[in-house]
KEMARRO-185041 format. One record per atom (N, C-alpha, C): chain; residue number from 1; x, y, z; atom name. Coordinates in pm, 1 decimal. Atoms other than C-alpha are relative to their C-alpha. Layout:
N
[tido "A",NUM,[X,Y,Z],"CA"]
...
REM end
This chain:
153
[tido "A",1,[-92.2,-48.6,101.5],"N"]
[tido "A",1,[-1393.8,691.6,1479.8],"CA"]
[tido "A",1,[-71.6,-1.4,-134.4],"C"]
[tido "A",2,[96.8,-14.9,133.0],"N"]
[tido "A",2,[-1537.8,820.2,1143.6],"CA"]
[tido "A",2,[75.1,-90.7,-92.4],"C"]
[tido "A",3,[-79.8,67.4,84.1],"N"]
[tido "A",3,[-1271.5,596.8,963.8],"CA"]
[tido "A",3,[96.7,-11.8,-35.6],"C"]
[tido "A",4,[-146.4,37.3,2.3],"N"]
[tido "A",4,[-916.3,506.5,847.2],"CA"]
[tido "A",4,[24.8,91.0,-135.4],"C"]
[tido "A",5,[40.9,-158.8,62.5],"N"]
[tido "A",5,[-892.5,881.8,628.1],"CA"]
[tido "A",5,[136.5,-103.0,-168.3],"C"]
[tido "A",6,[-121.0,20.7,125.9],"N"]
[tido "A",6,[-523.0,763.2,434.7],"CA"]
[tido "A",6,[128.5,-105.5,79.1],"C"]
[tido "A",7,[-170.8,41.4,-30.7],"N"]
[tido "A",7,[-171.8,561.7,478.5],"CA"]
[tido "A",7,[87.0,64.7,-95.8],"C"]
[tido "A",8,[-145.6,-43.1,62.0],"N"]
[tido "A",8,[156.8,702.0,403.9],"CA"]
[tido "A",8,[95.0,-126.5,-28.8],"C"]
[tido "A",9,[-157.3,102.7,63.9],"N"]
[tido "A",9,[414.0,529.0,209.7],"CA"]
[tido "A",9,[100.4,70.0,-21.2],"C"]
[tido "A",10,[-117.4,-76.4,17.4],"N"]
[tido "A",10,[746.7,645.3,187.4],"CA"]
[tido "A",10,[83.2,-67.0,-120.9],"C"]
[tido "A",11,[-59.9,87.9,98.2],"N"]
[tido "A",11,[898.9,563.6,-165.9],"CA"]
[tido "A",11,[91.8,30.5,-27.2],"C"]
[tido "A",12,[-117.4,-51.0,27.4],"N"]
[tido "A",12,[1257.2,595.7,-325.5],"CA"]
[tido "A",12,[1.4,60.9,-122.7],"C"]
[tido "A",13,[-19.0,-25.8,160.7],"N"]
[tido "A",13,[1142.6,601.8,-663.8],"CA"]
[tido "A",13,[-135.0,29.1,-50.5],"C"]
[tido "A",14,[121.6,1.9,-4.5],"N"]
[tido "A",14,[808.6,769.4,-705.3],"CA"]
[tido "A",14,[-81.5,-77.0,-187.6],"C"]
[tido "A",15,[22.7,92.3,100.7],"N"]
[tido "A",15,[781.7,684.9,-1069.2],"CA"]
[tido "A",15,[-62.1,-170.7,-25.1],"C"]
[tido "A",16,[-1.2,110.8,1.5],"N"]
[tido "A",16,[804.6,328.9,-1030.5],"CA"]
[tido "A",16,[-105.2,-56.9,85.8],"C"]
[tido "A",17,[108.0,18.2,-83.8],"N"]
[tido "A",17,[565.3,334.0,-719.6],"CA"]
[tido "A",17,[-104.4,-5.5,-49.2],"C"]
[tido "A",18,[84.8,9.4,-14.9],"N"]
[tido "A",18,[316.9,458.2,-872.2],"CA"]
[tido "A",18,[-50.9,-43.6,-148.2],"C"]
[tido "A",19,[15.2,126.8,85.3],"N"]
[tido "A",19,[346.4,214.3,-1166.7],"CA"]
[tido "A",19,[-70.4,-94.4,78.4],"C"]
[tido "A",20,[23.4,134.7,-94.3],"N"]
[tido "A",20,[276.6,-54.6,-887.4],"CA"]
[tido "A",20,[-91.3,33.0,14.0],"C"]
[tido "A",21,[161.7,-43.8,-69.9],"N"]
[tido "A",21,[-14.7,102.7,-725.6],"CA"]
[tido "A",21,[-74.7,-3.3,-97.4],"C"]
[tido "A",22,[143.3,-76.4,124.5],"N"]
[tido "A",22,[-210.8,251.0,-1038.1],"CA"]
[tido "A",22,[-5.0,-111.8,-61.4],"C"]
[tido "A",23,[53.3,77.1,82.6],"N"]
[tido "A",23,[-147.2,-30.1,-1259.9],"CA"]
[tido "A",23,[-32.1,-165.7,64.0],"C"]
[tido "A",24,[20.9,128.7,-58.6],"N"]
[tido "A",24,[-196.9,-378.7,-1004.9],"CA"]
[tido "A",24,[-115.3,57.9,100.8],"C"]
[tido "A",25,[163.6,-28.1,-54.5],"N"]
[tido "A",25,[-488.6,-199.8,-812.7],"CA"]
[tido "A",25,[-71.9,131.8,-31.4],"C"]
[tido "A",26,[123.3,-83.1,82.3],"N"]
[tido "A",26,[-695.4,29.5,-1046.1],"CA"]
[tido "A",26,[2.5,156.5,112.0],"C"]
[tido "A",27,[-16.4,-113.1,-81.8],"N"]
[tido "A",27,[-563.1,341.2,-810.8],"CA"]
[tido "A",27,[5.8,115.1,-55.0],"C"]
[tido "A",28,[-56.8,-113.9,98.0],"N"]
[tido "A",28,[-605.4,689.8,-986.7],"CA"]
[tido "A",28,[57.5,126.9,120.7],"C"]
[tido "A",29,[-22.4,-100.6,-117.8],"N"]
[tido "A",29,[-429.4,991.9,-838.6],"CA"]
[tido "A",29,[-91.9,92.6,-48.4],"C"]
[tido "A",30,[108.0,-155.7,-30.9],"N"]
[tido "A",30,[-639.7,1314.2,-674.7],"CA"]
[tido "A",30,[100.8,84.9,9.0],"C"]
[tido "A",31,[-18.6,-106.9,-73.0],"N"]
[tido "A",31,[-386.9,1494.1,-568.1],"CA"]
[tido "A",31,[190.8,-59.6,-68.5],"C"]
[tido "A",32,[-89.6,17.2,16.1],"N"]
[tido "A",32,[-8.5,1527.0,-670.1],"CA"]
[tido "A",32,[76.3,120.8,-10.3],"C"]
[tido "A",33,[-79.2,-159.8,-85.5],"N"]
[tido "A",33,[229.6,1834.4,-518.8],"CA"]
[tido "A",33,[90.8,25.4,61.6],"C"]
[tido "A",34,[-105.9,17.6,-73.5],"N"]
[tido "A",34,[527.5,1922.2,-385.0],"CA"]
[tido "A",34,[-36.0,64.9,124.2],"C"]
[tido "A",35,[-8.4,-35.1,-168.2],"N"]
[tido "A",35,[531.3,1976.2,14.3],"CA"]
[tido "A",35,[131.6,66.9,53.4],"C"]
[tido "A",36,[-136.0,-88.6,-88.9],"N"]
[tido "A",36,[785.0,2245.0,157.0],"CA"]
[tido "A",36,[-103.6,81.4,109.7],"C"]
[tido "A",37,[22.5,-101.0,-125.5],"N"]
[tido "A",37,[759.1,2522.5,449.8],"CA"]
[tido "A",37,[49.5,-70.7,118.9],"C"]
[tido "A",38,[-0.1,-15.6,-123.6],"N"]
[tido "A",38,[744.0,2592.9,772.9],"CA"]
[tido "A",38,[-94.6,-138.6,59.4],"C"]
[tido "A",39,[19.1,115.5,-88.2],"N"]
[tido "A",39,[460.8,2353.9,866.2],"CA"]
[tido "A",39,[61.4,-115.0,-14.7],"C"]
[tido "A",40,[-50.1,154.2,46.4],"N"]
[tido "A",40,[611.2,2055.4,651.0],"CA"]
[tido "A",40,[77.7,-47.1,60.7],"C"]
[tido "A",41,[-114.3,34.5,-115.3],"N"]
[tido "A",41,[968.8,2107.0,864.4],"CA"]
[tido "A",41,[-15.5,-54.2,130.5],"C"]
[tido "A",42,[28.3,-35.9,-155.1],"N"]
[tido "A",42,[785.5,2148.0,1188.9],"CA"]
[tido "A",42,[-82.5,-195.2,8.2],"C"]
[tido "A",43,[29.1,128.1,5.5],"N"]
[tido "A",43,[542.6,1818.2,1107.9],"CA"]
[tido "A",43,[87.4,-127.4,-5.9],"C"]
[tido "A",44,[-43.4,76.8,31.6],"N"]
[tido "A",44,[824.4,1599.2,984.3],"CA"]
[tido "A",44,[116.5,-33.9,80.6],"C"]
[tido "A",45,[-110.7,-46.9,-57.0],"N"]
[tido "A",45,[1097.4,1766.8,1200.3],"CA"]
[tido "A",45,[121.4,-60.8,-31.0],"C"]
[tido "A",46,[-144.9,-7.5,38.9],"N"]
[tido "A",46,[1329.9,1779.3,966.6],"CA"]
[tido "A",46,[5.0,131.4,-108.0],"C"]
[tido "A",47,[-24.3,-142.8,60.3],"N"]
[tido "A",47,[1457.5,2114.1,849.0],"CA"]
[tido "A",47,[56.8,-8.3,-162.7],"C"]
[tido "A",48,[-30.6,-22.6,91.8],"N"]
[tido "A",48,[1439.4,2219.4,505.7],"CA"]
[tido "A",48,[-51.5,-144.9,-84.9],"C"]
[tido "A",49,[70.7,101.1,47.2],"N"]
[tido "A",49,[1228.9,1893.4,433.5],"CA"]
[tido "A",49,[-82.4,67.8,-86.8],"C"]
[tido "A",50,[48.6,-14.0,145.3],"N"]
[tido "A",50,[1086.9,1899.4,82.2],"CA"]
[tido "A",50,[-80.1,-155.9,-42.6],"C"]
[tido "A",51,[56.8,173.9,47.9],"N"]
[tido "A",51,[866.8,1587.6,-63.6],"CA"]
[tido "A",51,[-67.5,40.6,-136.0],"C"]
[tido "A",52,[92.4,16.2,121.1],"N"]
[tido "A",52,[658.5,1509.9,-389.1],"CA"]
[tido "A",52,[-92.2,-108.0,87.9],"C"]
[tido "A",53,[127.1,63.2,-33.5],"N"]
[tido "A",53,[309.7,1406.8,-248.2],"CA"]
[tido "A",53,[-99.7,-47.9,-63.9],"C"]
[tido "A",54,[95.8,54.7,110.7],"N"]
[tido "A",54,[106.8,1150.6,-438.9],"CA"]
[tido "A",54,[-132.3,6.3,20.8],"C"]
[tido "A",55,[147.9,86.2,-126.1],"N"]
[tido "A",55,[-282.2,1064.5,-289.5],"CA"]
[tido "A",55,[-19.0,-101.0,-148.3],"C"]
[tido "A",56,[52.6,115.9,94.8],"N"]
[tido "A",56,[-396.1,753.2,-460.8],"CA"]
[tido "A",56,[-122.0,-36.2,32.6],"C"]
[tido "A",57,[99.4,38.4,-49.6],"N"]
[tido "A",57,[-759.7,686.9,-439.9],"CA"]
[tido "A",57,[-30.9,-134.6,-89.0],"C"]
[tido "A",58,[62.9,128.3,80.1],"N"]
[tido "A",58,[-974.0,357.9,-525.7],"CA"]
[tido "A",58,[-130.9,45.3,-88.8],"C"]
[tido "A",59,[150.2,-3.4,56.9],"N"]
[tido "A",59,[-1267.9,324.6,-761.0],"CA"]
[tido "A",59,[-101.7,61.2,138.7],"C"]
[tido "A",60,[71.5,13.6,-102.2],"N"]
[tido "A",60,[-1537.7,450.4,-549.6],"CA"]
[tido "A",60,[-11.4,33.7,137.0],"C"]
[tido "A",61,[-51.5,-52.1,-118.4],"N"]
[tido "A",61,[-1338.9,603.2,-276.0],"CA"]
[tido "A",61,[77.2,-84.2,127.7],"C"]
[tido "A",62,[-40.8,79.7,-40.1],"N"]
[tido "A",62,[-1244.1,492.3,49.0],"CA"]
[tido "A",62,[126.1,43.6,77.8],"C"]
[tido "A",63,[-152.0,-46.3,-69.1],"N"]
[tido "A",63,[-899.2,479.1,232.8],"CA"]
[tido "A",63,[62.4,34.5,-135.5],"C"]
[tido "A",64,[-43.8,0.1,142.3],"N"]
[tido "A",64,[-686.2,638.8,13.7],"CA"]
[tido "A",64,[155.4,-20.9,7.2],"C"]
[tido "A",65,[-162.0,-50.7,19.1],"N"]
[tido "A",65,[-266.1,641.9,-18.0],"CA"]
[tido "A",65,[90.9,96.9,-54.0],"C"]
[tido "A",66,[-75.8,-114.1,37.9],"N"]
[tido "A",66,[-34.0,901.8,12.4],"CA"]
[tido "A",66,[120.1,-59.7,-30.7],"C"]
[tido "A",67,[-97.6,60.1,37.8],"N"]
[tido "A",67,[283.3,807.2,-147.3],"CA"]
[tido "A",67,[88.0,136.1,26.7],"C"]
[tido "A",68,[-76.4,-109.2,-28.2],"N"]
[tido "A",68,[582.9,1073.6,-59.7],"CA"]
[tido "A",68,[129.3,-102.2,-28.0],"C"]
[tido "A",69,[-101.9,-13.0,26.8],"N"]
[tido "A",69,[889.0,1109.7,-176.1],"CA"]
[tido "A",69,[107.1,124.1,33.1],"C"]
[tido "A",70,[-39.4,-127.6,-82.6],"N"]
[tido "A",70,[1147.0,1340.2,20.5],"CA"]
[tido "A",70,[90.2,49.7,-145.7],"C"]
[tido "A",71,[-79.7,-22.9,77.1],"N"]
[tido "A",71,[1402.9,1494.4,-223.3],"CA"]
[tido "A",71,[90.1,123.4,72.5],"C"]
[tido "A",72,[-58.5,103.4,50.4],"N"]
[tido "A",72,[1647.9,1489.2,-258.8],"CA"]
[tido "A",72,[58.9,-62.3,32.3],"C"]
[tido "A",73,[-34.2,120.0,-21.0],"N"]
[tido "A",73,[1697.0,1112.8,-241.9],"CA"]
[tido "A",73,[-59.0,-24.8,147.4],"C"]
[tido "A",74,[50.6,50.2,-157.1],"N"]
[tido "A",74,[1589.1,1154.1,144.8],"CA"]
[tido "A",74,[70.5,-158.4,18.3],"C"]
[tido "A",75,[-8.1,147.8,-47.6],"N"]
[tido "A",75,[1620.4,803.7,364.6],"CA"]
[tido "A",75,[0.6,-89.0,-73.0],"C"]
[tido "A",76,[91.6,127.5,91.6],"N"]
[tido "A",76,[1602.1,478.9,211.9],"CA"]
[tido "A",76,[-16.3,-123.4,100.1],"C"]
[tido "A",77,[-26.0,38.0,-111.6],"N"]
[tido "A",77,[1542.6,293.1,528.2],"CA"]
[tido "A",77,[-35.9,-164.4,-46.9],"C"]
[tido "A",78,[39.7,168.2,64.0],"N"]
[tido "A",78,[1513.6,-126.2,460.9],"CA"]
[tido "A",78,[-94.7,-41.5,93.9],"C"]
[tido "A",79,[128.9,54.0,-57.7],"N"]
[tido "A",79,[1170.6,-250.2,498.6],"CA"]
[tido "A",79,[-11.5,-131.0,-47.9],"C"]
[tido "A",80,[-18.3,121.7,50.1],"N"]
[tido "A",80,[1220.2,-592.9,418.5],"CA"]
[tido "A",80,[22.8,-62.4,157.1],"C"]
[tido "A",81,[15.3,113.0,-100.3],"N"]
[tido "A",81,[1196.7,-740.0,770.0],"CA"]
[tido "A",81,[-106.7,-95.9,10.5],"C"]
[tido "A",82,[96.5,138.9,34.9],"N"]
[tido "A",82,[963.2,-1039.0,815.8],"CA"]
[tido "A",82,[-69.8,70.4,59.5],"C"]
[tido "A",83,[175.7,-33.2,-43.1],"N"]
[tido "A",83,[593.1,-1013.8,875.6],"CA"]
[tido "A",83,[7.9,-32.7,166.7],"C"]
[tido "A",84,[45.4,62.5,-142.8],"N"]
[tido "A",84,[668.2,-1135.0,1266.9],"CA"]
[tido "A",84,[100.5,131.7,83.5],"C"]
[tido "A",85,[-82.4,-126.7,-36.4],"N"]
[tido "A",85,[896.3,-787.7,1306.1],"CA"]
[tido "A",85,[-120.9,85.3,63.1],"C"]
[tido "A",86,[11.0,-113.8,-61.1],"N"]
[tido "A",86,[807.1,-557.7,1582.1],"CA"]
[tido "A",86,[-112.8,165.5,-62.9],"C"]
[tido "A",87,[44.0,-166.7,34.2],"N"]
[tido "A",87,[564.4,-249.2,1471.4],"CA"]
[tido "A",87,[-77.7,6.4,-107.7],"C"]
[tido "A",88,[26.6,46.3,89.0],"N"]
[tido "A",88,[392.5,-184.0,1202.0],"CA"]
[tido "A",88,[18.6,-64.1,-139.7],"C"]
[tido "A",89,[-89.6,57.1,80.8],"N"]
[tido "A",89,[422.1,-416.3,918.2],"CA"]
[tido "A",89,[-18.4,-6.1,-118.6],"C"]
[tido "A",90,[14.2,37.8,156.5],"N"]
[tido "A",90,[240.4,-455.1,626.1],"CA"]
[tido "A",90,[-155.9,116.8,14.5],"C"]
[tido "A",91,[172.4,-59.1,84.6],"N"]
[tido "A",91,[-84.8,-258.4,438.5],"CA"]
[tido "A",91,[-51.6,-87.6,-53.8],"C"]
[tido "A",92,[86.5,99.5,39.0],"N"]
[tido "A",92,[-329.5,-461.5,369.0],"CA"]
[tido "A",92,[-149.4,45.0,-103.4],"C"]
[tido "A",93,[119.8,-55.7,127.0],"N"]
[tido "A",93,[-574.1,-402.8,22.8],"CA"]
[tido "A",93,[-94.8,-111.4,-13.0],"C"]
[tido "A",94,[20.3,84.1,44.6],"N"]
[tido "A",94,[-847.0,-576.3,-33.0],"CA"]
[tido "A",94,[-57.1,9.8,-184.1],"C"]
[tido "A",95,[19.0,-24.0,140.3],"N"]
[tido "A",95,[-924.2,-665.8,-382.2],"CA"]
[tido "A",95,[-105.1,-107.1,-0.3],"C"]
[tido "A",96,[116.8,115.1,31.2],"N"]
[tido "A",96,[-1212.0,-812.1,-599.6],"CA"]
[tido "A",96,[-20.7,-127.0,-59.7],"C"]
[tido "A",97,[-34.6,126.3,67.2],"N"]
[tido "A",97,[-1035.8,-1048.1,-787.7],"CA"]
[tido "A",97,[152.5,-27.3,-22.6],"C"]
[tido "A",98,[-109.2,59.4,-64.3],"N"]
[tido "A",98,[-724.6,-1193.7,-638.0],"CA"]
[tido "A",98,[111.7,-50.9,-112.7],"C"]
[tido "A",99,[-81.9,116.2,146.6],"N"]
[tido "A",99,[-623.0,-1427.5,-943.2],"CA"]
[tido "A",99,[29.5,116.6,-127.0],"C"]
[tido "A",100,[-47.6,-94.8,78.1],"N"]
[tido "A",100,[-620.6,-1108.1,-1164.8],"CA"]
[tido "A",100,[121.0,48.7,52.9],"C"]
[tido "A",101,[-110.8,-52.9,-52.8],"N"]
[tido "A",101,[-414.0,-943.8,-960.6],"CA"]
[tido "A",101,[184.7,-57.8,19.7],"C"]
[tido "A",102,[-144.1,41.3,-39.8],"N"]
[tido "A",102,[-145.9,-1140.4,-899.0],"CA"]
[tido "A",102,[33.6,-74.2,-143.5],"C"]
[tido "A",103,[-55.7,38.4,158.1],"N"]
[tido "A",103,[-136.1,-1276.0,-1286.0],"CA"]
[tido "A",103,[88.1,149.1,-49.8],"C"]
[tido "A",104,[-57.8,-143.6,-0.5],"N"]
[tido "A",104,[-82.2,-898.4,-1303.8],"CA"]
[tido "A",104,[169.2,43.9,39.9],"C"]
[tido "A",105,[-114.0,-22.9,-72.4],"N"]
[tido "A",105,[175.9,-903.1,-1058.5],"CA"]
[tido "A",105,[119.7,-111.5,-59.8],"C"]
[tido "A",106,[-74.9,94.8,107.7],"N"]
[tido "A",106,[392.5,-1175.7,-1258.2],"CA"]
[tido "A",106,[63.8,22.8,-112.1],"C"]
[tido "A",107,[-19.9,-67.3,127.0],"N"]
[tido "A",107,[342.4,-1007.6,-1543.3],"CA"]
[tido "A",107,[119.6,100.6,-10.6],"C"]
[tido "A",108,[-63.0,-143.1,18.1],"N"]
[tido "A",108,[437.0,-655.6,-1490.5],"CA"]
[tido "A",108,[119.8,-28.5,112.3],"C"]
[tido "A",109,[-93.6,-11.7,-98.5],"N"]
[tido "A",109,[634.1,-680.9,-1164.3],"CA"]
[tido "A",109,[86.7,-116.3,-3.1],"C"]
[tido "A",110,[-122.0,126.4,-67.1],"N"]
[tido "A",110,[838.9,-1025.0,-1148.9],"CA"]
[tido "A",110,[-7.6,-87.6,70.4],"C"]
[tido "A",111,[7.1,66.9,-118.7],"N"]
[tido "A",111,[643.9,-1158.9,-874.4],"CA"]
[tido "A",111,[-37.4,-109.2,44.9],"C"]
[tido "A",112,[94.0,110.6,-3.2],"N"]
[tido "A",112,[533.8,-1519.5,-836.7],"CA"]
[tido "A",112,[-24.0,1.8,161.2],"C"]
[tido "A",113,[74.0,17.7,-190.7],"N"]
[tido "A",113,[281.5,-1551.7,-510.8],"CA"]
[tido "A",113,[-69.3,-78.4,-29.8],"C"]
[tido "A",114,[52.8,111.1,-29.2],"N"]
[tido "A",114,[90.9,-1815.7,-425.5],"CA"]
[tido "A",114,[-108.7,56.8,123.2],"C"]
[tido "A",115,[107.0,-35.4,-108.4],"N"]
[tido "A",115,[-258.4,-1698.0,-237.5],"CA"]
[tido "A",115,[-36.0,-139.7,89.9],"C"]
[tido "A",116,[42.6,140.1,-111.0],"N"]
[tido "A",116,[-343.7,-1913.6,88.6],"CA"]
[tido "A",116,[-120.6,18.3,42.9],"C"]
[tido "A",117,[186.9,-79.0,-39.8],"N"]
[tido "A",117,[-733.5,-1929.1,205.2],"CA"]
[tido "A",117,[34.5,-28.5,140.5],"C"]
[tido "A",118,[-6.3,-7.2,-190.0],"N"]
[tido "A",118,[-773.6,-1866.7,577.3],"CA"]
[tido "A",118,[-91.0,-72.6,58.3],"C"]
[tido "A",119,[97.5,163.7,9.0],"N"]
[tido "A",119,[-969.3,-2144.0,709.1],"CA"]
[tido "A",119,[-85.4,100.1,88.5],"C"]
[tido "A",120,[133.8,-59.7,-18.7],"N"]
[tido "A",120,[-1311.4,-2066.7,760.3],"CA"]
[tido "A",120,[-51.6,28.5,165.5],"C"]
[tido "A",121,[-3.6,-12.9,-152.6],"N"]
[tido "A",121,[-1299.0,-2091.7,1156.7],"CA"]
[tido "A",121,[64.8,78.2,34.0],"C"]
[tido "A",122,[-108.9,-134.1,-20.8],"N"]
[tido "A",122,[-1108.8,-1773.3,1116.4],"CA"]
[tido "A",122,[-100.8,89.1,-50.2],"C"]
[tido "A",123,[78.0,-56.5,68.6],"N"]
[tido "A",123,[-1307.7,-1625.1,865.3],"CA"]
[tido "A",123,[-119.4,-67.3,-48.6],"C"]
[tido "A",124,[77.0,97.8,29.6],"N"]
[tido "A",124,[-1634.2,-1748.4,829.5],"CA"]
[tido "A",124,[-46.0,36.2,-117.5],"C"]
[tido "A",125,[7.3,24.7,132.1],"N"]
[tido "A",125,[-1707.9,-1601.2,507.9],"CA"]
[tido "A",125,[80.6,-21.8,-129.8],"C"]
[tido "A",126,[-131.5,38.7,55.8],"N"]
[tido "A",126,[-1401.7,-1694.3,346.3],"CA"]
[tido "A",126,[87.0,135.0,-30.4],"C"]
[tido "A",127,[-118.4,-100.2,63.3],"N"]
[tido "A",127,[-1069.0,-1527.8,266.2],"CA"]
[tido "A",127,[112.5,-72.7,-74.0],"C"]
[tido "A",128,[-128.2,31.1,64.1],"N"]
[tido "A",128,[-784.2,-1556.0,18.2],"CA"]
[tido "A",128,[114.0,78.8,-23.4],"C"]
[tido "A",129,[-103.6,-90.3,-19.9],"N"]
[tido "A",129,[-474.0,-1361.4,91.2],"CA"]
[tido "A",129,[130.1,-25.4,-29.8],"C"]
[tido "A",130,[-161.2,81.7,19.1],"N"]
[tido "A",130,[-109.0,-1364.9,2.9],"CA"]
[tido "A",130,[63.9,143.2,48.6],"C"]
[tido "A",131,[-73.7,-108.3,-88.0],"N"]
[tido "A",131,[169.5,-1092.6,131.0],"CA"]
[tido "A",131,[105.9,26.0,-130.2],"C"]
[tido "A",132,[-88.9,-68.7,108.8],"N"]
[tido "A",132,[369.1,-897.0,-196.4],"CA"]
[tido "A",132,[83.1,92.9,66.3],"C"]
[tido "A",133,[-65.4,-79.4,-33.9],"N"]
[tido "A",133,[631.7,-675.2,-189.5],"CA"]
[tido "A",133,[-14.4,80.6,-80.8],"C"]
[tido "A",134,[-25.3,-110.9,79.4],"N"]
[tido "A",134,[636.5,-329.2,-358.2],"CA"]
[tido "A",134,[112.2,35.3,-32.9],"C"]
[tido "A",135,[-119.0,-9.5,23.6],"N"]
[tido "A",135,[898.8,-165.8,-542.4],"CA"]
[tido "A",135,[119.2,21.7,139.5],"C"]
[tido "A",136,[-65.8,-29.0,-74.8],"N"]
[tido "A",136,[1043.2,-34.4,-220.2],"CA"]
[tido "A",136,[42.6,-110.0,80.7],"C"]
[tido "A",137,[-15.1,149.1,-78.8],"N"]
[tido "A",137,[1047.3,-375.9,-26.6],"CA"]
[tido "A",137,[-125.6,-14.6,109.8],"C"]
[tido "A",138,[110.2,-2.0,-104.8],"N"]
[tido "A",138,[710.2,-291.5,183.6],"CA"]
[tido "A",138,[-66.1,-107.6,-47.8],"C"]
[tido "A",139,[77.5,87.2,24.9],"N"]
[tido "A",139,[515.1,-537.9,240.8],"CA"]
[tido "A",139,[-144.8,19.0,74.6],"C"]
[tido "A",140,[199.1,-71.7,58.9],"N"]
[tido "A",140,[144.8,-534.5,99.9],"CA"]
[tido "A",140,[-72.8,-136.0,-18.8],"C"]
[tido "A",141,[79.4,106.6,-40.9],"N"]
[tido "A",141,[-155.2,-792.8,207.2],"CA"]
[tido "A",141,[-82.9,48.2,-129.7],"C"]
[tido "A",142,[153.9,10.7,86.5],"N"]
[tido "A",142,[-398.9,-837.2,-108.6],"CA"]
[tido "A",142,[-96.1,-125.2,61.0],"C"]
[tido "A",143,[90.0,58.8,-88.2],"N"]
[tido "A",143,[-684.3,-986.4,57.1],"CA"]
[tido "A",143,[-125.8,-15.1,-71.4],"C"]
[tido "A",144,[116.9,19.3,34.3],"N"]
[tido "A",144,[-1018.5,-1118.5,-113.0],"CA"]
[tido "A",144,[-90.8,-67.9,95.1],"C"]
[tido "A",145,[142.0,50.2,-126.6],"N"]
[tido "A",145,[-1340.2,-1203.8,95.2],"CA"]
[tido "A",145,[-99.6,-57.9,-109.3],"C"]
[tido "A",146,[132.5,67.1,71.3],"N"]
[tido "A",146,[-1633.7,-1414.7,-4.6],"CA"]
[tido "A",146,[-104.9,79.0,48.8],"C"]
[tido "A",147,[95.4,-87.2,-24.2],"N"]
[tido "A",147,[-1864.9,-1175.5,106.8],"CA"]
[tido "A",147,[19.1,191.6,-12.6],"C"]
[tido "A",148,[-6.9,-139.9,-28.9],"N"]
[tido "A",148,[-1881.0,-764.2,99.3],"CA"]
[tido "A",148,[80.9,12.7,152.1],"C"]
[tido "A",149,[-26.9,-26.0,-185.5],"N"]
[tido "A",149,[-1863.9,-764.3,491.3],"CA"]
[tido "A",149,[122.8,-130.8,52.0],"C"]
[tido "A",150,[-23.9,116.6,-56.4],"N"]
[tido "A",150,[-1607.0,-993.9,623.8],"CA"]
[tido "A",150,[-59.8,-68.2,138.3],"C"]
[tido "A",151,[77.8,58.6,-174.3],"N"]
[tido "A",151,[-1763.0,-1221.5,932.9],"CA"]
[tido "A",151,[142.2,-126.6,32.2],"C"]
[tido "A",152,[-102.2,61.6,-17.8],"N"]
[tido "A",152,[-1488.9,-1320.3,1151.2],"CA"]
[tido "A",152,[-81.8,-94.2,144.1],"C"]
[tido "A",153,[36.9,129.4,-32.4],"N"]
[tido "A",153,[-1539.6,-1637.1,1366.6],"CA"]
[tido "A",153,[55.7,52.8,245.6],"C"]
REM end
């Protein structure tokens, strides 16, 4: 596999999303457009489906995030089940400096977290991770490594 291309997020309030993203991980958008037609209906299969499509890339490239927003108002489906729920559950970022970030996240967002390190017989070059929520209620892994490469055990 050449690599992990993008993730979709599905937001209620794109505004506010992409407050979260751009300003707590240095994300600029490439790409920002509204999505109608024929294929959009046929892909999403739902007729007369309409969205505002964000892409969010990192410094440097990389996986990037599509943020969508259906309109109008679309779903608002509750993603707030626990991390031990069925399917997929969380996105996981890593970042370069953990303790910024989440002073960040305090700041701007509301959020007090508390990062836990993953004991080294897990990760042998260390990790420090904690599990946030975004405006929508998804839940998002910021993840720092003591090395470039992580080496898992």
């Amino acid at each position: 596999m050449p690599g992990l291309d993008h993730v979709n997020v599905v937001v209620s309030d794109m505004a506010r999303s992409l407050d979260f993203y751009t300003t707590l991980l240095d994300l600029t958008v490439v790409m920002d457009r509204r999505l109608s037609g024929d294929w959009f209906e046929q892909v999403t299969g739902q007729p007369g489906a309409v969205a505002r499509c964000v892409i969010l890339d990192a410094p440097g490239g990389g996986c990037r995030i599509e943020l969508l927003q259906f309109q109008p108002g679309g779903a608002r489906p509750d993603h707030r089940q626990p991390p031990t729920a069925m399917g997929l559950r969380h996105l996981a970022l890593r970042v370069d400096d953990l303790d910024h970030r989440l002073k960040l996240l305090a700041q701007r967002f509301n959020q007090e977290v508390s990062p836990v390190q993953v004991p080294q017989d897990i990760v042998k070059s260390g990790k420090r991770m904690c599990y946030i929520r975004d405006p929508d209620g998804i839940l998002v892994e910021l993840c720092e490594y003591g090395a470039h490469r992580p080496e898992f055990c």
